[in-house]
C-alpha positions as CSV (number, residue, x, y, z in Angstrom):
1,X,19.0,22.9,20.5
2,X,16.2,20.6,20.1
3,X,12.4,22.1,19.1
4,X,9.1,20.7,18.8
5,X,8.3,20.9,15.4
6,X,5.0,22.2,14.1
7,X,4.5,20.9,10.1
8,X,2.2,23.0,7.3
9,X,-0.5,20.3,5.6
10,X,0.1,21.8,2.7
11,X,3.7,21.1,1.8
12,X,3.1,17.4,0.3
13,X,4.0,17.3,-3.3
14,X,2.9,14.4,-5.4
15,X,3.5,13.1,-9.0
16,X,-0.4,13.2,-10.6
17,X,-1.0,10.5,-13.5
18,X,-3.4,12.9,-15.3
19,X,-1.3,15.9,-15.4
20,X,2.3,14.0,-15.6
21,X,3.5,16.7,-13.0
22,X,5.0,16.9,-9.9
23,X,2.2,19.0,-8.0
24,X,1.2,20.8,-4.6
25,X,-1.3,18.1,-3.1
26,X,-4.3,20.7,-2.4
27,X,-6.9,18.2,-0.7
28,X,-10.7,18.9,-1.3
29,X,-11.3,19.6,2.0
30,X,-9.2,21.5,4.6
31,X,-6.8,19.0,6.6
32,X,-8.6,16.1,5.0
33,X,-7.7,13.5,2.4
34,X,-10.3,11.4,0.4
35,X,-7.9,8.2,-1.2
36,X,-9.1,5.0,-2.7
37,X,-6.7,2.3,-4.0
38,X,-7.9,-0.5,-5.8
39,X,-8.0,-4.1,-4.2
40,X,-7.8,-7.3,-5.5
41,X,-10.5,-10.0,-7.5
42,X,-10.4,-12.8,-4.9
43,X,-9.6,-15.7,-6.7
44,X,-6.2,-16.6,-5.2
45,X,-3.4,-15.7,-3.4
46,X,-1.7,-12.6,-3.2
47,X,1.2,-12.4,-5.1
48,X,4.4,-10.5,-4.0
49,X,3.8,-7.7,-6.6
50,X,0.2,-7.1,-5.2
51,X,1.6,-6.1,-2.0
52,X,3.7,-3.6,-3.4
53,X,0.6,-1.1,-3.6
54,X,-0.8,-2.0,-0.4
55,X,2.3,-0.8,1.3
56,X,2.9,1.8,-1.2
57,X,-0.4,3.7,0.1
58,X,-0.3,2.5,3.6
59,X,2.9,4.6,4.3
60,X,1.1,7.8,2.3
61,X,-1.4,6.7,4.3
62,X,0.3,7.1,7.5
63,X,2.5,10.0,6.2
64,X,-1.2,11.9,5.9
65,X,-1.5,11.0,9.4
66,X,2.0,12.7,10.8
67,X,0.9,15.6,9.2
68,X,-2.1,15.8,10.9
69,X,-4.5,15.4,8.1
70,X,-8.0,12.8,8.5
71,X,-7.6,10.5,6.2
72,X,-10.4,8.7,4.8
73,X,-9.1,5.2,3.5
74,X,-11.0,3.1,1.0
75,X,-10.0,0.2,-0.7
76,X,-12.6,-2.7,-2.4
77,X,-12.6,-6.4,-3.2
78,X,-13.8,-7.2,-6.5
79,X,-15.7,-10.8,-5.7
80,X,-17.6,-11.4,-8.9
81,X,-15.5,-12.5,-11.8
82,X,-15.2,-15.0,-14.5
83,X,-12.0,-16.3,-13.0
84,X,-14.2,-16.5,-9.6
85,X,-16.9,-18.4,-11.3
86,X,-14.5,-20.8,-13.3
87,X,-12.9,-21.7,-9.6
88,X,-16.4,-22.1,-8.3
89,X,-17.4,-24.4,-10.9
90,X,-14.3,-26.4,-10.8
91,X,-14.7,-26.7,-6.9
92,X,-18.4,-27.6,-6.9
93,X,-18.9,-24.5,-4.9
94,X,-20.7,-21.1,-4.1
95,X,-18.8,-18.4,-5.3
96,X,-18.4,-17.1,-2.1
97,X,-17.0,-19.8,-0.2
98,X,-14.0,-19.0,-2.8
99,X,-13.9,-14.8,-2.5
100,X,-14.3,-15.5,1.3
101,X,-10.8,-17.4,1.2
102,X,-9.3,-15.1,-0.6
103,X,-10.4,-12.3,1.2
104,X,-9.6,-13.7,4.7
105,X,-5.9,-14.8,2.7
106,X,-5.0,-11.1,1.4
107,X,-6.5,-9.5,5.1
108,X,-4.0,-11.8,6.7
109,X,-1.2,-10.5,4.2
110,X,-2.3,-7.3,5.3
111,X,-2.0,-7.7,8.5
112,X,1.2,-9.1,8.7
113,X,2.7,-6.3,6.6
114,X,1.6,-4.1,9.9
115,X,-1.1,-2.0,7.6
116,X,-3.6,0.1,8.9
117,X,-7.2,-0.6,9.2
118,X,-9.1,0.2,5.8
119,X,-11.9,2.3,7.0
120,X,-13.9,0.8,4.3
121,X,-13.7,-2.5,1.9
122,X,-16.9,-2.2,-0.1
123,X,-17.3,-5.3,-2.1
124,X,-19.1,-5.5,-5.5
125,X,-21.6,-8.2,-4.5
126,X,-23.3,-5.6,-2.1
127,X,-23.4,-2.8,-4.7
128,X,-24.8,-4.3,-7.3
129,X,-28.1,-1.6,-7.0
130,X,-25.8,1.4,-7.3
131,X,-24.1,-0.6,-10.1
132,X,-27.5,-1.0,-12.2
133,X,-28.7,2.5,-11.6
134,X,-25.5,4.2,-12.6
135,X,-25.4,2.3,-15.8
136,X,-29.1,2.9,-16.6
137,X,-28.0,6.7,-15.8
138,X,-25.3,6.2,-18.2
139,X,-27.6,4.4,-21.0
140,X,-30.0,7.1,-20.7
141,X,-27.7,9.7,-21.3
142,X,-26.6,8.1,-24.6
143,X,-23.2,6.9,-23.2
144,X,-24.1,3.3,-23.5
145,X,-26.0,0.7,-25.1
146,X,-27.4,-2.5,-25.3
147,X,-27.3,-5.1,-27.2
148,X,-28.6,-8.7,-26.7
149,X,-27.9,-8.3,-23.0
150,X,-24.6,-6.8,-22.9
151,X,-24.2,-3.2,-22.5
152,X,-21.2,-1.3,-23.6
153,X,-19.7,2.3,-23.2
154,X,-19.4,4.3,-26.0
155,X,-15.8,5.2,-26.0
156,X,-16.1,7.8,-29.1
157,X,-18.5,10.1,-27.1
158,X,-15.7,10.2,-24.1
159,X,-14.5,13.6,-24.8
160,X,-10.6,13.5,-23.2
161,X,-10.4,9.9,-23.1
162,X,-6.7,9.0,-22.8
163,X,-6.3,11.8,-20.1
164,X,-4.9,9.2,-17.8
165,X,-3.4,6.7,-20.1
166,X,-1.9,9.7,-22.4
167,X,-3.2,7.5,-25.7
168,X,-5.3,8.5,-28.5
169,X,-8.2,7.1,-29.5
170,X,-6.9,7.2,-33.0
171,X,-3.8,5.5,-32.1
172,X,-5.7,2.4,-30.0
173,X,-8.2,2.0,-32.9
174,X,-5.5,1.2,-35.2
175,X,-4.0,-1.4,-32.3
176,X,-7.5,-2.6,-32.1
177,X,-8.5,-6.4,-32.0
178,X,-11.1,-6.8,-34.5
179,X,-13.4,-9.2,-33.2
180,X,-15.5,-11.5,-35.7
181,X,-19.4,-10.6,-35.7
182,X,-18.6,-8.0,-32.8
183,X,-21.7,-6.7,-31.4
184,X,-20.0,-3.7,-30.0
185,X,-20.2,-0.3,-32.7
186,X,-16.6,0.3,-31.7
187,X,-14.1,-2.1,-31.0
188,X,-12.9,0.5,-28.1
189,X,-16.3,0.2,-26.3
190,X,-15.9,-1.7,-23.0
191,X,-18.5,-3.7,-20.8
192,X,-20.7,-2.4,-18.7
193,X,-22.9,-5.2,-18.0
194,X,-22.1,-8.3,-19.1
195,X,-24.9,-11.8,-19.9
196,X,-23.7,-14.7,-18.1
197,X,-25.6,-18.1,-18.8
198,X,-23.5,-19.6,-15.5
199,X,-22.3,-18.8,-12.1
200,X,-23.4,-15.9,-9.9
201,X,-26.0,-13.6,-11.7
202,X,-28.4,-10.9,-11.4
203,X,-31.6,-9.3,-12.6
204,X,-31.1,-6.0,-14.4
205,X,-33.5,-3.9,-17.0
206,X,-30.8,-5.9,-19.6
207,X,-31.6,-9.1,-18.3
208,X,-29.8,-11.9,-15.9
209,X,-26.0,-11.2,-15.8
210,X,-23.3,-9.1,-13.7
211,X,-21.1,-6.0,-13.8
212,X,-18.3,-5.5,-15.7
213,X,-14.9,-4.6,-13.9
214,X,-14.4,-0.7,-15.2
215,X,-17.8,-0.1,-14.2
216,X,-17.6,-1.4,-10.2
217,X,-14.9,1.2,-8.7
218,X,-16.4,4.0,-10.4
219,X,-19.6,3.2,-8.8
220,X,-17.9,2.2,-5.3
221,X,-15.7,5.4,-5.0
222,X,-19.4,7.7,-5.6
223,X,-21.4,5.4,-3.1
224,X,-19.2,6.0,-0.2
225,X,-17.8,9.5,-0.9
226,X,-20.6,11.0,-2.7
227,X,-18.1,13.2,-4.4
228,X,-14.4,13.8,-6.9
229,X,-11.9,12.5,-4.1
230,X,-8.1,13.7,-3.4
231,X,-6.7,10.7,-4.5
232,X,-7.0,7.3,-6.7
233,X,-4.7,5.0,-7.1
234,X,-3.0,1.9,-7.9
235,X,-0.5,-0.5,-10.1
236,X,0.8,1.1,-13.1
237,X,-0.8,-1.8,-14.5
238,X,-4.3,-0.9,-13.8
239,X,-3.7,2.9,-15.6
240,X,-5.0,1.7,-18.6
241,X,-7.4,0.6,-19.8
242,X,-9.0,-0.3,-16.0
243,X,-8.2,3.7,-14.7
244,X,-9.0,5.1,-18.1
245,X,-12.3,3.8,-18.3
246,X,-13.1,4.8,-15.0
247,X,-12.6,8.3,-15.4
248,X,-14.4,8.6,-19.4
249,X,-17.6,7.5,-16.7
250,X,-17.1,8.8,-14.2
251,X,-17.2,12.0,-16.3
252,X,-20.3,11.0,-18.2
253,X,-22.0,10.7,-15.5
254,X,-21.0,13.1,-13.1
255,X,-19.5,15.5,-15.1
256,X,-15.3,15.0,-13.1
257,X,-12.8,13.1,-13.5
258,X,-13.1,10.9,-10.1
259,X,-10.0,11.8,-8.5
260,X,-8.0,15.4,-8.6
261,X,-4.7,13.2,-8.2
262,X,-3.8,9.8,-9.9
263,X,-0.8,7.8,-7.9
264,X,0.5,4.6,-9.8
265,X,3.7,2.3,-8.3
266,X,5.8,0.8,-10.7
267,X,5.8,-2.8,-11.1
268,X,8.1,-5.6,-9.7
269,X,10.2,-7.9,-11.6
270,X,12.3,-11.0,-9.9
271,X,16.2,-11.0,-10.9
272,X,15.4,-9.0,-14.1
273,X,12.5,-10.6,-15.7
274,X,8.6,-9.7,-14.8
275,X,7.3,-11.8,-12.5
276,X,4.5,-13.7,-14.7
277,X,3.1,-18.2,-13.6
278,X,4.4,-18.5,-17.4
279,X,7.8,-17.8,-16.1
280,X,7.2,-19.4,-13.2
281,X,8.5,-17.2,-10.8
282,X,5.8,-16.3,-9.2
283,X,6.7,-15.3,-5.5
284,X,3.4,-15.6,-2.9
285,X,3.5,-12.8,-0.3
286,X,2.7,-15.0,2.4
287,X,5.7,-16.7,1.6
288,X,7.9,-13.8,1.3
289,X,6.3,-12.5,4.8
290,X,7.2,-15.8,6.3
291,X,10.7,-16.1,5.4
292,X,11.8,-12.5,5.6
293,X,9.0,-11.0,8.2
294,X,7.0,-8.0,7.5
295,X,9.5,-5.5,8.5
296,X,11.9,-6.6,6.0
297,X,9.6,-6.8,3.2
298,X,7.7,-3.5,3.6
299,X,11.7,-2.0,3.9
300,X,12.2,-3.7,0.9
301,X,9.3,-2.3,-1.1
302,X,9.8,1.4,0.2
303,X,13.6,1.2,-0.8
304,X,12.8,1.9,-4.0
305,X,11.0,4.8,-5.4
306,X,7.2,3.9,-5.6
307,X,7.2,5.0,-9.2
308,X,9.7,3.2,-10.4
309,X,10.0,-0.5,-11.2
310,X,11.3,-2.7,-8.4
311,X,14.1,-5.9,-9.1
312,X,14.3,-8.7,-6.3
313,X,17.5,-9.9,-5.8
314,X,19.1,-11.9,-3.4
315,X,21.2,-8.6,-3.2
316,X,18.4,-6.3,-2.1
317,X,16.8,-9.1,0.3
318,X,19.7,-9.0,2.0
319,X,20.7,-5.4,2.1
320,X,17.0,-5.0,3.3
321,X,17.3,-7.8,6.4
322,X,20.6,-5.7,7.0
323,X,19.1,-2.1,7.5
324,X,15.8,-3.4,9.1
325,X,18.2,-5.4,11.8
326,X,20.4,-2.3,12.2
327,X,17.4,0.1,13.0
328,X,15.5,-2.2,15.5
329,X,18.9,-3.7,17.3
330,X,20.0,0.2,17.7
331,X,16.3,0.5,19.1
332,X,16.4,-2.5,21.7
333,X,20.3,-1.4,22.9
334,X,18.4,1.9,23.6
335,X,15.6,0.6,25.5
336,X,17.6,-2.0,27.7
337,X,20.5,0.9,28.4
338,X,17.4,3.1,29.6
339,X,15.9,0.5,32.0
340,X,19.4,0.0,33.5
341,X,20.2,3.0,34.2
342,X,16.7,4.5,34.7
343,X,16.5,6.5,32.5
344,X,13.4,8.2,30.6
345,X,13.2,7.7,27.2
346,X,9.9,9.3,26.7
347,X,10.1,12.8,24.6
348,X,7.4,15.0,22.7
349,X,10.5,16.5,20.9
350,X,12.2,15.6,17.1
351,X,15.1,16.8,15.6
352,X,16.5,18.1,12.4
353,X,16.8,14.1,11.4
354,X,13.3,13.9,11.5
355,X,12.4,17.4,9.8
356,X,15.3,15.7,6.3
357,X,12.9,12.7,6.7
358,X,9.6,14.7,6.4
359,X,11.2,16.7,3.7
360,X,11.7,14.1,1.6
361,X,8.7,11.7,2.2
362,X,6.4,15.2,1.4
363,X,8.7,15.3,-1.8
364,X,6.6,12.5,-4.3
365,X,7.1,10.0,-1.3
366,X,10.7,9.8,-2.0
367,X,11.3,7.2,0.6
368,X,14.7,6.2,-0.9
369,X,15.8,9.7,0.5
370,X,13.8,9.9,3.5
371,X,15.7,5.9,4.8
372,X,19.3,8.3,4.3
373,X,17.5,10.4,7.0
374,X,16.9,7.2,9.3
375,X,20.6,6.1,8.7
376,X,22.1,9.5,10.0
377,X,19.6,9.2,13.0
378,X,20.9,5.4,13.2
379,X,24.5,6.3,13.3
380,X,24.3,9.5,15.5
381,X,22.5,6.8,18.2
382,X,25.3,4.5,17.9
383,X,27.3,7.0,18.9
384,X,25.4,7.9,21.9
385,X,25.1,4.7,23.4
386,X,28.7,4.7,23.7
387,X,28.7,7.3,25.4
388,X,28.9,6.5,29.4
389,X,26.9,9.6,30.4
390,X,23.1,9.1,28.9
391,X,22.5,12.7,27.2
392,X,18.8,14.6,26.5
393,X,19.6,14.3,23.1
394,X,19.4,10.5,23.3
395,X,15.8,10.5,23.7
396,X,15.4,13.1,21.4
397,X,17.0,10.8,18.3
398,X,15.0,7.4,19.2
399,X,11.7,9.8,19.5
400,X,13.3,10.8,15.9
401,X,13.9,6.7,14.5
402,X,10.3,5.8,16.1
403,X,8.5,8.5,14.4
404,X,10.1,7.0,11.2
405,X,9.5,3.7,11.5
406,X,6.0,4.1,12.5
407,X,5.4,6.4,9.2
408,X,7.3,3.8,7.0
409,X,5.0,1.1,8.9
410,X,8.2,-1.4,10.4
411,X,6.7,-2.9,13.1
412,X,8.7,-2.1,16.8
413,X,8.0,-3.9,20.0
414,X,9.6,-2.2,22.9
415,X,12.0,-4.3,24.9
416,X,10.7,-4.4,28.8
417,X,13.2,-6.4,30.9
418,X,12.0,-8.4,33.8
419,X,13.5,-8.3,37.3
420,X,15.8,-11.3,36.3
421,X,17.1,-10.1,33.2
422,X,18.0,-7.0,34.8
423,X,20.0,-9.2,37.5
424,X,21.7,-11.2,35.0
425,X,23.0,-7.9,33.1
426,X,24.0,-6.4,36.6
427,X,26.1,-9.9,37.1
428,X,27.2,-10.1,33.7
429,X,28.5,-6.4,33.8
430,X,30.4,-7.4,37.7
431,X,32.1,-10.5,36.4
432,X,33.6,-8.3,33.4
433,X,34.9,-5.9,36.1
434,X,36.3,-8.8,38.2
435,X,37.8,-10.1,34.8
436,X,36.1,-13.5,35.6
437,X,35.8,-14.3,31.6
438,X,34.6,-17.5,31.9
439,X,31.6,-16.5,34.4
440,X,30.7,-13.7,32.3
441,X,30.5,-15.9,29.0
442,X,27.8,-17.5,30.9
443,X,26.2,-14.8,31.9
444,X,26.2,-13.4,28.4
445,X,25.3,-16.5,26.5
446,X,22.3,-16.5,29.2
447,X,21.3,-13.4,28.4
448,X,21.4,-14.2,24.1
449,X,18.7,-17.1,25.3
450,X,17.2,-14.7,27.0
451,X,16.9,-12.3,23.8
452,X,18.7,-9.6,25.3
453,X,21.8,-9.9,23.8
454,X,22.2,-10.2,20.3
């Protein structure tokens, strides 16, 4: 028997960063979720490893949105940097002729990994007022200081500094780079506010110069939530010393630690080795869309647990094209069956398939577990279409494998036949049955250039 099912919001378990638990997601507000993930500084392509986390928190994203949560989606664009400026320079350009690039380059990688809007993509350029204040806040309070222009965070007053990073202060003083002549008190102590002589500047109560990186998502995440939010997160990359610093403000100034829950993937390496432009095996994700598509790379990224590191092989591209082919073909035999034979394939109903893929997506995001789910739901469809009688349960399990792809984010267009396709099928099907071969190898080799066939 086949239910509609009604889902809790409050059954989503997630692994938190700052606790290094598994916990209950509890979200701030009742059936809402606050998440910010950090973006990219625009000073060139997107490489294959940044689009790990923009899929990573798309399908959350859209998993919030099964569940019937609002979910409130921020993610910024760091477009002041000294690697922007260097560009700039080299180019005989504006800065933002470059950031613009880049940002119109990683939207268009976006968008051809079939992500959902951003609600909001707050840039640093148009904060820089928040920016100042807050760091003025945090110089007043005795958190920071100036010297000669530059202004630093005092890292010894941060209380629980390491809380995210799980490091000592002790321990990363004795790592510490001693720099020659440092200005800073303590070689821990990170920029705030930074003196540039060239590129892009601005007036502060310091004098001409810009933000420094730890300071702008802190300052972004307050201006549009005006509050701690559900979720932050990110690379496992970023976790320190970018996330670390973040928090030791965020709690000198306001007194939390920015985020109740701190999500980081796992990085990506190519055949083994870390993907680094030393090793030169630095794959694009423009590229890697364009050879493989986007349905085959976000199923590629989500076939592995988000928390752990990810190996490209040749292997895993192809088992990927494989599963991503066998859950949209089983998809179009469905839809062209149904137009043949007239029958209705819409259906406000799921199955247990679809409950075992919940179940595991609201456990961490265990997506690995949740694609068995989608091959059960694959195979029981095969199965169906075999059959000669076209049974309710049919619509049932492709309501079941839409519903899953939609929350993984693979991309399905419908297959609508036109009045001649359906023809050729009919006379394709009546030359089989007159055992005319030969006519109905033309009829089927018409209907492969026709895309119906595969």
């Amino acid at each position: 028997m086949h239910v509609i099912i009604f889902y809790k919001v409050n059954e989503m378990k997630l692994f938190n960063t700052k606790t290094n638990q598994i916990e209950e997601f509890k979200p701030i507000k009742e059936n809402e979720v606050s998440m910010y993930v950090c973006g990219p500084t625009v000073y060139g392509d997107a490489h294959i490893g940044n689009a790990r986390p923009i899929i990573i928190f798309d399908t959350l994203r859209r998993l919030f949105a099964a569940l019937n949560y609002k979910v409130d989606f921020v993610s910024n664009y760091t477009d002041v940097d000294d690697k922007i400026i260097t560009k700039a320079i080299q180019e005989n350009v504006d800065e933002t002729v470059i950031t613009q690039r880049y940002i119109d380059a990683y939207e268009s990688v976006r968008k051809s990994l079939n992500t959902l809007p951003v609600l909001s993509n707050p840039k640093v350029t148009e904060t820089i007022p928040e920016i100042v204040e807050f760091i003025q806040d945090l110089v007043d309070k005795g958190y920071a200081y100036n010297v000669n222009g530059n202004v630093y965070f005092r890292v010894e007053k941060a209380e629980q500094y390491g809380e995210i990073s799980k490091q000592r202060i002790e321990d990363l003083l004795v790592g510490a780079r001693i720099e020659a002549e440092s200005e800073k008190e303590n070689p821990l102590d990170f920029t705030l506010w930074k003196k540039t002589e060239e590129g892009i500047q601005w007036e502060s109560p310091w004098g001409l110069g810009r933000p420094g990186w730890h300071t702008e998502c802190v300052v972004m995440i307050h201006d549009h939530f005006q509050h701690m939010i559900d979720i932050h997160g990110g690379g496992m990359d970023l976790k320190f010393p970018h996330h670390e610093n973040e928090v030791a403000q965020s709690r000198a100034c306001f007194n939390h630690s920015l985020a109740n829950v701190w999500m980081h993937n796992g990085m990506l390496n190519i055949d083994g080795e870390k993907m680094s432009k030393s090793l030169g095996n630095v794959m694009l994700a423009k590229d890697m869309v364009k050879l493989l598509g986007g349905p085959v790379v976000r199923w590629l990224m989500l076939s592995t647990h988000y928390r752990a590191p990810i190996n490209i092989t040749e292997d895993v591209i192809e088992t990927a094209k494989t599963e991503v082919n066998k859950a949209l073909a089983v998809l179009k035999q469905i839809e062209i069956k149904s137009q043949l034979s007239n029958y209705d394939l819409s259906s406000n109903q799921t199955s247990e398939f679809y409950s075992s893929f919940l179940n595991a997506m609201q456990d961490d995001l265990n997506t690995p577990n949740a694609m068995k789910s989608v091959f059960d739901v694959i195979k029981s469809l095969n199965n169906l279409i075999r059959s000669k009688e076209l049974k309710d349960e049919l619509r049932v399990h492709y309501n079941d494998l839409i519903k899953m792809l939609d929350i993984l984010g693979v991309e399905h267009h419908v297959t609508i036949l036109n009045s001649h396709q359906i023809e050729l099928y009919q006379l394709w099907n009546q030359a089989k049955e007159n055992k005319d071969f030969t006519l109905a190898d033309t009829y089927r080799q018409q209907l492969i250039n026709e895309n119906v066939l595969v």
